[in-house]
N, C-alpha and C positions, 0 to 999 in steps of 0.2 A: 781432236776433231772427230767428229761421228760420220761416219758415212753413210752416205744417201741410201745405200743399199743395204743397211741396218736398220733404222731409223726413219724411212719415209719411202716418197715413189722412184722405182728406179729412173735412171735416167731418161731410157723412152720412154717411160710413162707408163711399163707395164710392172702388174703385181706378179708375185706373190713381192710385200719387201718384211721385215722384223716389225715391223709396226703392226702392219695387218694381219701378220699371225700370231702375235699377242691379240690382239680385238676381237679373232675368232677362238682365243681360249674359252672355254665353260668357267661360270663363278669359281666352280669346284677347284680349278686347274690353277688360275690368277689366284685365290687360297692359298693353296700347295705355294707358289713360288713366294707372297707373302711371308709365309711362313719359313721358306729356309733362306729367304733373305731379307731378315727384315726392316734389314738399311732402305730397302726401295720405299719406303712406307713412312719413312721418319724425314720431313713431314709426308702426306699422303699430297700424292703428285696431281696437278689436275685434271692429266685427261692421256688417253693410252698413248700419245706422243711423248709425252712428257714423260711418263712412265719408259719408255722407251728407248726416247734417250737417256735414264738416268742409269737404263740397265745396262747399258752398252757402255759407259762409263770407263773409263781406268781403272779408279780407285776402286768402284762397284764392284766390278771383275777382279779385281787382285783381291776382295776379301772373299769374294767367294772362292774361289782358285785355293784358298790358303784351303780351305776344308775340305777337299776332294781326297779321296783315298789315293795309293797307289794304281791301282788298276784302272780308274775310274782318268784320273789324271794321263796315263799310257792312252787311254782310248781318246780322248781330247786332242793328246800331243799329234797320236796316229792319223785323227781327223784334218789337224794344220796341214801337216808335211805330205798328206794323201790330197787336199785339195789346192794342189800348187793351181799358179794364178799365171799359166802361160800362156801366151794368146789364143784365141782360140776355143780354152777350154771351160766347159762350162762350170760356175762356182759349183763347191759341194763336191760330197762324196756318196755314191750308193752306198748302202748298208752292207750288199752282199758282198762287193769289192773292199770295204772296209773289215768283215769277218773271215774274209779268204787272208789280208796281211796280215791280221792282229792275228790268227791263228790261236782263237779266245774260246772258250766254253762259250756255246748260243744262249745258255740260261745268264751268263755273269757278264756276257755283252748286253743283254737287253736290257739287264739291271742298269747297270752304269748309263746306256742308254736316255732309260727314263731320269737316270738323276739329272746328266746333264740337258734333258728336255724338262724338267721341273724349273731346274733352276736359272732358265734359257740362257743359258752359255750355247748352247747349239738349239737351231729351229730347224723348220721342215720348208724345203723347196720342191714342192711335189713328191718325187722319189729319192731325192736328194737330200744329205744331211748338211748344213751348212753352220759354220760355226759361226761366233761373231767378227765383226771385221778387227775388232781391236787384238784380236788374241793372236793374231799374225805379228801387232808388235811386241806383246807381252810374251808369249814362248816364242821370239828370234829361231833358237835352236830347237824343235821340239826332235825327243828324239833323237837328241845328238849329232843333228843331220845342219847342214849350215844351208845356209840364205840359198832363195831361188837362184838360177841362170840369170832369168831379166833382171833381179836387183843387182847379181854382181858387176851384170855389164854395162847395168845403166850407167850413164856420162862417160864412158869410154870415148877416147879420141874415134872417130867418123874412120880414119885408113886402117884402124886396128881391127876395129869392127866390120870394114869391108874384108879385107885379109881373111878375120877368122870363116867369113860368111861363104867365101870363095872355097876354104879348104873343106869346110862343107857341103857343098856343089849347090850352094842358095844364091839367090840374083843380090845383088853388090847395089849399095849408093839406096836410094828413097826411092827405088820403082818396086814391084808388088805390095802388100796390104801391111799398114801398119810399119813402126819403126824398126832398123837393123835389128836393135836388142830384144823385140818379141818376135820379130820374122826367127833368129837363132833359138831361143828359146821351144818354141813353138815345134819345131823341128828337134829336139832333145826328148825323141819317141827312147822306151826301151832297149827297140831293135839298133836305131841307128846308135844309141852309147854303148850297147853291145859291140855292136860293129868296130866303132871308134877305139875302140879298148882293146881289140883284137891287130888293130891295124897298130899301133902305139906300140905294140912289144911286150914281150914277159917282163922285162923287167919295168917297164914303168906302169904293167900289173899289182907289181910288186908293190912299186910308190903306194898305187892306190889302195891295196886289201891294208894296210898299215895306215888306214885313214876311214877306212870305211865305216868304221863302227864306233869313229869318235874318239876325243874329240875330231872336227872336221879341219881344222886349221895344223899346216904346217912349216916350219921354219927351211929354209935355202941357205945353203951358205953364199952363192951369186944374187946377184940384183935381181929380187923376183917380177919384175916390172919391166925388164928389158925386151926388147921389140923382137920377136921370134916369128917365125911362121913354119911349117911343114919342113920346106926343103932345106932348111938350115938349123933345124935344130939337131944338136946333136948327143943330151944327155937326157936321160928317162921323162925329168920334169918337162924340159924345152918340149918333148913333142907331145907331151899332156897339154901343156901351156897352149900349141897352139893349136890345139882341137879344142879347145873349150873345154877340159874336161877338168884342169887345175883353173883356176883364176886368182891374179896375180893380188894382192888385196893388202899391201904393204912394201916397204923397200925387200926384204926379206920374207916374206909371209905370204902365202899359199893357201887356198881355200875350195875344199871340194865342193861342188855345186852340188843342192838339196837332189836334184833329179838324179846327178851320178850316184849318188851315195845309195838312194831308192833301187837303180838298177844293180850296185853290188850288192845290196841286201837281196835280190831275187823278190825283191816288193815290199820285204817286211821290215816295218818300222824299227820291232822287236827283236831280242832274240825270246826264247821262249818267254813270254808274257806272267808276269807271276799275279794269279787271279787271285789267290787269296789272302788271308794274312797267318804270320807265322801264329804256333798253336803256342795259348798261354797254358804254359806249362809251370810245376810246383808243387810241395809237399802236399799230402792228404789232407786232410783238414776234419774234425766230427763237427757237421753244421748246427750243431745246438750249442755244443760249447761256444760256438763261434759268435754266435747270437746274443751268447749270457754275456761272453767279454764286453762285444760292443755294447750293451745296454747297458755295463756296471759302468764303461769309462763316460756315455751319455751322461747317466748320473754322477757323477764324480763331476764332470764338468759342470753341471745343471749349479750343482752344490758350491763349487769353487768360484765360478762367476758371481755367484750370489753373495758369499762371504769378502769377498774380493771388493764389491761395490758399500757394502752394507760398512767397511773398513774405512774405504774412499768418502763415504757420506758424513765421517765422524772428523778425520783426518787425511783430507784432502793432498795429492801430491799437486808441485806447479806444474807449470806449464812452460818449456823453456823459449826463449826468445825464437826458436823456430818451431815450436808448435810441435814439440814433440816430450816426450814423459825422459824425465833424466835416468841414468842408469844407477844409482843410486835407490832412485824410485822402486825400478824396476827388481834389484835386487833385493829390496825392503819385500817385493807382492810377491816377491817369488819364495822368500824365505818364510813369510806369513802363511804361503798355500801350501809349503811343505813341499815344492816340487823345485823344477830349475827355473831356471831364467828363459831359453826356449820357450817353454810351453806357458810359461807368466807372458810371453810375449804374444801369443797365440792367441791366448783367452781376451788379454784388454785388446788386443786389435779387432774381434771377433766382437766384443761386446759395444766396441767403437761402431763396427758395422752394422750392429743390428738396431744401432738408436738407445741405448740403455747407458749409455758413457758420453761426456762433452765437455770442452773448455768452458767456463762462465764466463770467459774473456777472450780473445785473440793475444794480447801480451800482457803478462805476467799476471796470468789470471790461474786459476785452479782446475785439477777433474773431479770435476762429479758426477754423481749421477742424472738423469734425466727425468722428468716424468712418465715417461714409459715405461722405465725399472719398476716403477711401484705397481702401475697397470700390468707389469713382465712378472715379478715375484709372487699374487696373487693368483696367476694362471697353474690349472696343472702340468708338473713338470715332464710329460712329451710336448707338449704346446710350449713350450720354455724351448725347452730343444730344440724344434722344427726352427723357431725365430733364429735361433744362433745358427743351425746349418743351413738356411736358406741366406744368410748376412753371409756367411763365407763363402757359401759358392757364388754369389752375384758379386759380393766383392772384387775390387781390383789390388787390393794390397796385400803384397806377401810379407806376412810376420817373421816366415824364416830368413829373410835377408836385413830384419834388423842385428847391428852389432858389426856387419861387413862393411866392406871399405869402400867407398864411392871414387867417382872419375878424382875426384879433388885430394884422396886420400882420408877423407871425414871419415868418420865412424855414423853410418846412420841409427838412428835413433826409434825407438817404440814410440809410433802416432806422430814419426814426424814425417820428412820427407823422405823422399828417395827410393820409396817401398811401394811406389807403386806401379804397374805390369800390367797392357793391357791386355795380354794374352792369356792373363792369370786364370779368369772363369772360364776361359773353353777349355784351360789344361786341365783344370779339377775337373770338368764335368766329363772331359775323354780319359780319365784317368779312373774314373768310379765305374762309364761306358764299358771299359776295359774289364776291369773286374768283376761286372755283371755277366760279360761275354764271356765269363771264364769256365771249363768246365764244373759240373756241383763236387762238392767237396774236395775244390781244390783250391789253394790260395796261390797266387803266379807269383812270381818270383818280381825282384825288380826291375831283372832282366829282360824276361817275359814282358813285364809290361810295355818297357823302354822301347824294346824291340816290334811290339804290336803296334805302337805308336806310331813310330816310325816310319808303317804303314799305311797308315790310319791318318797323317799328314805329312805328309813327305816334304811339302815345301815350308813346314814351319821347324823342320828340325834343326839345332843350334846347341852350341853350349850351354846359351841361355835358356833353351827349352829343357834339355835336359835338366838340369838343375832344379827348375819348376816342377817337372814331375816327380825325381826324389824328393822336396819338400812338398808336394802335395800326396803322396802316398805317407806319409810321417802326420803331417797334420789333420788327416784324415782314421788317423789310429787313434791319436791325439784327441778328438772331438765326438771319439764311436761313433763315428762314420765304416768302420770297419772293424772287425775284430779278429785277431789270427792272421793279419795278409788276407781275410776275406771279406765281400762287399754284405754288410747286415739289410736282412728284411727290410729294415724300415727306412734304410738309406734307397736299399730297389724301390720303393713306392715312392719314395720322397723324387726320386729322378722320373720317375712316370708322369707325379701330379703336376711336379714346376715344368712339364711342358705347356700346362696348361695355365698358359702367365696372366687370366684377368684378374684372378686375386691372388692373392701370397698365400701356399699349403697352410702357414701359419695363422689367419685370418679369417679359413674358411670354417662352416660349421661343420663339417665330418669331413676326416684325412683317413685315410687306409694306414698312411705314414704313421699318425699320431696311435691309431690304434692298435699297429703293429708293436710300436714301442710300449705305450702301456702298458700292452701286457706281459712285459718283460722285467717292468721297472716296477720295484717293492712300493704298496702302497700305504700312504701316508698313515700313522698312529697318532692312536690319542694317546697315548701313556708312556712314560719316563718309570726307570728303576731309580729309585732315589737309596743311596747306601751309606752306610757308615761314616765313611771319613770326608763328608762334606762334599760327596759327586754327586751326580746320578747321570745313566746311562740313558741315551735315547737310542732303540734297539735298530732304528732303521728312521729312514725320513718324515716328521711332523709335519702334521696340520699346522698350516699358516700361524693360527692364533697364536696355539702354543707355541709353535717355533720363537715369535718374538717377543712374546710374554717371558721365554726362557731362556731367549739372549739377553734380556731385560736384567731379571735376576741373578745369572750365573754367566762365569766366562769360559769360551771352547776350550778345553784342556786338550786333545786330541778328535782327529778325524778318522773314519776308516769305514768299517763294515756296521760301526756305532760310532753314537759320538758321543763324547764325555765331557760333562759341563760342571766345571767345580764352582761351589758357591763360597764368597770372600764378603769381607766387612766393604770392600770397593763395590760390590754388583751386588749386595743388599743395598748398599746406600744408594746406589742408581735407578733403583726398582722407587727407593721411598721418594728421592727428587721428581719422579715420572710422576707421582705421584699416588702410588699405587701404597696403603697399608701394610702393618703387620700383618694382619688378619687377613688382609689379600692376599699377600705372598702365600702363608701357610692355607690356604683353602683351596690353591690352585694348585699345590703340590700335593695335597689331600687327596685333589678330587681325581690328579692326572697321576698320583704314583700306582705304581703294584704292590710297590711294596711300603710297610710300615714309614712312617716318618721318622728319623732318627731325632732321639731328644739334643744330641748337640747340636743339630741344625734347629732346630728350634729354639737353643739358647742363644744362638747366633743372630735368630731374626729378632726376638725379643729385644737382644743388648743392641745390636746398632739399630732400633727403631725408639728405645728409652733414651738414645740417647739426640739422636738425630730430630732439630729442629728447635732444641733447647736453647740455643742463642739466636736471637734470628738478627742479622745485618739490614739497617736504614740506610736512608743519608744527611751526614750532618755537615764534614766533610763524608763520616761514617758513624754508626754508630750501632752499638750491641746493647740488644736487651732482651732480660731472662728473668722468668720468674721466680727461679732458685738464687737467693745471693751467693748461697755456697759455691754455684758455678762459677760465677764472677770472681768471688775469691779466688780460688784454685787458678782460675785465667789471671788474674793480677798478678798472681805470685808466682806464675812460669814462667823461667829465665827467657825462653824461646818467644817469648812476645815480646820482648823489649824494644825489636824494630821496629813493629808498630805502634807506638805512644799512645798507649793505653790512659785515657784520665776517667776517672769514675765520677758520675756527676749525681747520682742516685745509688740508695741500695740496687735496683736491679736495672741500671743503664750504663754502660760505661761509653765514652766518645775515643774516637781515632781521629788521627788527619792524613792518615791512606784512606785512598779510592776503596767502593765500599768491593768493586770488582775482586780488587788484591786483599782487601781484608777478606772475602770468602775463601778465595783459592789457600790463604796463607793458613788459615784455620781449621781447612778442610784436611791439608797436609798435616798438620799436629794431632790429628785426629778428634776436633773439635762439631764434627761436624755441625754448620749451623747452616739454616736456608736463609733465606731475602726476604723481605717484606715490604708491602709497597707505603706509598704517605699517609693510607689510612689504618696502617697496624698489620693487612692481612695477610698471613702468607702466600708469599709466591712460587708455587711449584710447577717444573715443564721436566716434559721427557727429554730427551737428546735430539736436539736441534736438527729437522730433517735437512739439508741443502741440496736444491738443485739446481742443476744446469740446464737451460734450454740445447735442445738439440738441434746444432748449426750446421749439419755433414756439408760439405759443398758436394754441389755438383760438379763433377770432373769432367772434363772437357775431351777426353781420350776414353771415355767407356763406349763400349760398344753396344746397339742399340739392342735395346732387352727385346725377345723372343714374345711374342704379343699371342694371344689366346683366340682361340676360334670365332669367338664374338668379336671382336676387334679386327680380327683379316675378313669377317665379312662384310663388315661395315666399313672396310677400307676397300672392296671389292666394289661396294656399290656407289659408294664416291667417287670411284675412278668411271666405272659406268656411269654414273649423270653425267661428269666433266665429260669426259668424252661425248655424249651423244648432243649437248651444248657446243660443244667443240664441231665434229661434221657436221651438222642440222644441217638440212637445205634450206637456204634464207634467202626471201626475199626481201628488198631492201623497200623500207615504208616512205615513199614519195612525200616531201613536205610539202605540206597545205600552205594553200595561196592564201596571204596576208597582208595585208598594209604594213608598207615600213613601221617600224624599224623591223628586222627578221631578224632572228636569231638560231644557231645551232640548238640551244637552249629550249627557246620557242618551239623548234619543230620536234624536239624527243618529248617536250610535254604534253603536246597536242597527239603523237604519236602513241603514246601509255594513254591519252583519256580515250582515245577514241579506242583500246584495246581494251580498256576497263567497262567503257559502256556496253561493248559489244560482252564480253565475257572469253575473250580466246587470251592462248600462250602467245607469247611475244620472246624472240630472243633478243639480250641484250649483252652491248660489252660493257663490263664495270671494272672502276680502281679501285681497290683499297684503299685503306688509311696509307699502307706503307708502298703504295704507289705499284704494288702488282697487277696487271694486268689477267683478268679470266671469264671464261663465256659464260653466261646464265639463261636458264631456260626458268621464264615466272609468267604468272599469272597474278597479273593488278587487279588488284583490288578498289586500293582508295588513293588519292593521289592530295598531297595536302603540304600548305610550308614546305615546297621544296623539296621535301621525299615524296616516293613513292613506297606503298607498303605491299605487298601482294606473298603470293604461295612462290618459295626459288623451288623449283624440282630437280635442280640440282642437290642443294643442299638436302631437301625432305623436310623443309622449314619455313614458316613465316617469317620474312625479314623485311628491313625496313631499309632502302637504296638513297642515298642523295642523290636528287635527279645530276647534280652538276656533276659528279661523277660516270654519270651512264653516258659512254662513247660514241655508242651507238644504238640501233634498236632495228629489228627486222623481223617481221613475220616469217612464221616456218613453213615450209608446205605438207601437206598430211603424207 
């Protein structure tokens, strides 16, 4: 439930309430809170009520609560338990009675200050700080301090509360102002629980200093609930009990009231307030080596990803019946990149994220790639990069908890379920925060980070949390995003720009990020070392062309600092089916080596280019024909073709009754190389069959709402401005015109808009949507025609077109 005094006019009808001090925020201000919460915004609310209540919310408040630092969170809790709600007193707390208990540095209280005045968990009541009403349910304990007086006494039996009221020396039964439980209350000054604590005894002092600092609850061995008063009690608790200074709150159970606890503290919520956060501390680090690591593992990754997909495009793993890559699979990509199974889990999750990986199916379909891989592997590789670390930090799946055990005992699976975490993108991105904030040349420990965390969210720390940040300080080595235990330049600039969420770093036409990494990352060659025994080296990363002109020709023998591509009678013959010559191949290694051609690689492209093409496969069922008979001979009379039934029906035609599919493959294996030809003789040649997937990510129903760009919080600023000023308009309501039966509701809003249209003024009106929403509009008619009206909404800042039967109503504004 919202309360009036959050969210609208207080009860006698006087301001200031939460509504109207949002209304008098500046564009600038509404921004700011857009911006560090910008759940209020998804969708954009119609009008500063609505806005206002969505911020006073539960759910609203617990996500933001979750992101408060420690100190920030202390001054919150300090504001609850300081602005107790006893009769009498007025809501709020001053600031300067708030900096006397917190006993806070004045710079790091004003700070906190302003956050929680950004982010309106706390507004302003003149000189008074007031929080919202809901956060009285949400921190119960702030502070460690338990529940008011009035709430412990509320529904207290009537002679209890007379009793306690009497040992008080306050008037008994429903005579002066307000009920028992806030008359008591109200009277639970400092001096008089001083007093009361004094008259009680040392030792049920004692009770209470063993209570005062929390928790506030404590166990009885006697029935805590039993009927005591002053002159009969006779052990420490009983004469607590009946001063009101214990309250009974179970058969056994005991509960220090929020005000006594205030008066043991001597006022202060706290004991010394810890304003800062622990220092990340960690080996030394030389910040240029640190640099080079992170940009060699960028590229390692850039390169892996690419190999990884390029692999997937040829020979597709499935898909298993729950949507996820088998481990089989996964051990296949892991032993192809030369690395573990972890970081093979890292990269296809990462390349899932960023749109370059997809099912072709939902069940028992294939991965492949996507069309954006092709548009992705064209790009230069920092722009390759930014896409993959922008996809893992927005990400919600954690790849290091594939392989672990689920509630059921499953083993979860790479790309299937189970892995995903909504907390995942604030952890990486307080986790990289972290290691920005750390001092230069140092890399924090992961201790250090843990413990800065800790800080830094205090109410999101857990097992669970933990765990997330070991695997995000890992996968963020993993993806050079760091290097050393330290955070790289171009990761600093990458977390600068994606504050700025209208476009993706990766999208925009100049990155700092991207810049920063290029010039770290070795740039592209035109030239291969072509050597003796059938390699040749590529010294560092190629130009696109060549790159797949020379996966074309030759296969990766090795990865590393170079890469090594040995040439085979297998990747000649792939290059001649692609279609590409002798005379191509040897031109392109001509034109791209350093070094000489070696003549056995030249004998190599010669002999399987002589021979390659020489039978070419029909369909008859099948059928082969060659213009050498000799060839045909030697094919007749190899033992190894007799399973396919070979009949000659010409010198150079011989028929099969296999499929002419299996008649290639089985020919191509005996090393007969032949191609296909179609029904009018000609050859048929293709490269390696590109496959792709469309990319299907769903949208997940648990991500949290992305962080929106300056342009977008102001244009969600001015929206709530029109709603709103649609919303209070002063309106007068437009008296229907005298008519001859029949009259209509109908009738009188249409004559109302023309006579608004002829004249030329604004009109306010109420309209439904299609989906039955009710909201105010402030327009200017135009032309009124079939049943719509069209004119200017200045709500929206657009020409739009109204079904009159939808418009509720209509009323002029006054200037």
């Amino acid at each position: 439930m919202i309360d009036d005094a959050d969210t609208g006019r207080s009860a006698d009808g006087r301001l200031p309430t939460f509504t109207s001090w949002l209304r008098d925020r500046s564009d600038t201000e509404l921004a700011a809170l857009f911006e560090a919460r910008p759940d209020l915004i998804t969708p954009v609310p119609a009008d500063i009520g609505a806005l206002a209540a969505r911020a006073a919310s539960r759910p609203a408040v617990l996500r933001v609560l979750d992101r408060l630092d420690r100190f920030t969170l202390n001054v919150l809790e300090g504001l609850v338990a300081l602005g107790d709600d006893r009769a009498g007193t007025a809501p709020g707390v001053d600031r300067d009675r708030l900096a006397a208990a917190l006993n806070a540095p004045g710079k790091r209280l004003d700070e906190a200050l302003a956050t929680l005045h950004r982010t309106a968990l706390v507004w302003e009541d003149g000189a008074r700080l007031r929080p919202l009403t809901v956060l009285r349910d949400i921190l119960t304990r702030p502070a460690g301090l338990g529940p008011p007086l009035r709430h412990l006494l509320a529904g207290r039996p009537a002679d209890r509360l007379d009793r306690l009221a009497a040992t008080l020396g306050l008037p008994t039964g429903h005579t002066g102002a307000g009920d028992p439980a806030s008359r008591i209350a109200a009277a639970a000054t400092p001096d008089r629980i001083t007093e009361l604590i004094a008259d009680a005894g040392a030792r049920a002092r004692e009770v209470l200093d063993r209570l005062a600092w929390g928790p506030p609850d404590g166990t009885v061995s006697s029935a805590a609930s039993r009927d005591v008063d002053a002159a009969t009690a006779a052990s420490p608790v009983d004469r607590l009990l009946a001063r009101g200074l214990l309250v009974a709150t179970g058969p056994d159970t005991v509960t220090l009231p929020r005000e006594v606890g205030l008066a043991l503290r001597e006022g202060r919520p706290f004991h010394p307030i810890e304003a800062d956060p622990p220092p990340l501390t960690g080996p030394p680090i030389d910040p240029d080596r640190a640099t080079r690591a992170a940009a060699g593992q960028a590229f390692t990754v850039i390169r892996s990803v690419e190999e990884l997909l390029e692999r997937w495009a040829e020979d597709p793993p499935g898909v298993l019946r729950n949507g996820g890559l088998g481990v089989r699979d996964l051990r296949r990509a892991a032993q192809s990149l030369d690395t573990d199974e972890p970081t093979a889990a890292l990269l296809i999750e990462t390349a899932h994220a960023a749109g370059l990986l997809a099912a072709d199916a939902e069940v028992g379909g294939e991965w492949l790639p996507t069309p954006g891989y092709d548009l992705w592997r064209r790009s230069a590789p920092e722009r390759r990069w930014l896409r993959l670390a922008e996809a893992w930090l927005r990400s919600t799946r954690v790849a290091g908890l594939s392989a672990s055990a689920d509630a059921r005992g499953r083993s979860r699976n790479v790309l299937g379920e189970g892995l995903d975490r909504r907390s995942a993108p604030e952890v990486r991105r307080d986790v990289l925060h972290a290691l920005a904030a750390a001092p230069e040349e140092t890399a924090p420990t992961p201790d250090a980070v843990t413990a800065y965390l800790a800080w830094l969210r205090p109410r999101r720390q857990s097992p669970a949390t933990a765990g997330l940040i070991d695997i995000t300080l890992r996968e963020a080595a993993l993806l050079g995003c760091t290097g050393r235990g330290a955070i790289a330049p171009h990761t600093r600039a990458l977390l600068e720009e994606a504050a700025d969420q209208d476009t993706p770093v990766a999208e925009r036409d100049h990155s700092r990020a991207a810049d920063l990494l290029g010039a770290e990352l070795p740039a592209p060659l035109e030239h291969i070392l072509v050597q003796g025994d059938l390699t040749a080296v590529a010294p560092g990363p190629l130009v696109w062309d060549l790159a797949r002109e020379l996966a074309l020709a030759a296969d990766v023998e090795s990865t590393g600092g170079a890469t090594v591509y040995r040439f085979t009678d297998a990747s000649i013959r792939r290059a001649l089916d692609a279609g590409r010559g002798a005379a191509d191949i040897t031109a392109l290694l001509e034109r791209h080596s350093q070094t000489p051609l070696p003549q056995a690689l030249r004998y190599l492209i010669d002999d399987v280019a002589r021979r390659h093409g020489r039978l070419r496969v029909g369909t008859a069922s099948s059928y082969l024909r060659c213009d050498e008979p000799t060839v045909l001979d030697e094919l007749l009379g190899d033992r190894r073709t007799a399973d396919l039934m070979l009949v000659r029906l010409a010198p150079t035609v011989v028929a099969s009754r296999t499929a002419r599919a299996t008649l290639l493959d089985r020919l191509t294996d005996l090393g007969y190389h032949p191609v296909p030809e179609d029904t009018t003789g000609a050859v048929r040649l293709s490269g390696p069959e590109e496959r792709r997937a469309e990319d299907r990510r769903p949208a997940r129903e648990f991500d949290e709402p992305a962080p929106v760009g300056p342009a977008l919080r102001m244009a969600a600023v001015r929206a709530v401005r029109a709603g709103d000023e649609a919303a209070t308009a002063v309106r007068r309501p437009v008296p229907a015109p005298d008519a001859a039966p029949p009259r209509s509701a109908t009738s009188a809003t249409l004559a109302a808009l023309t006579a608004a249209t002829e004249q030329g003024r604004r009109v306010w009106i109420g309209y439904l949507d299609t989906d039955g929403r009710a909201s105010s509009r402030i327009v200017e008619p135009a032309r009124i025609d079939g049943g719509y009206m069209t004119g200017y909404d200045a709500t929206r800042a657009a020409v739009h077109r109204f079904a009159v039967h939808r418009i509720t109503g209509v009323a002029d504004l006054d200037t």
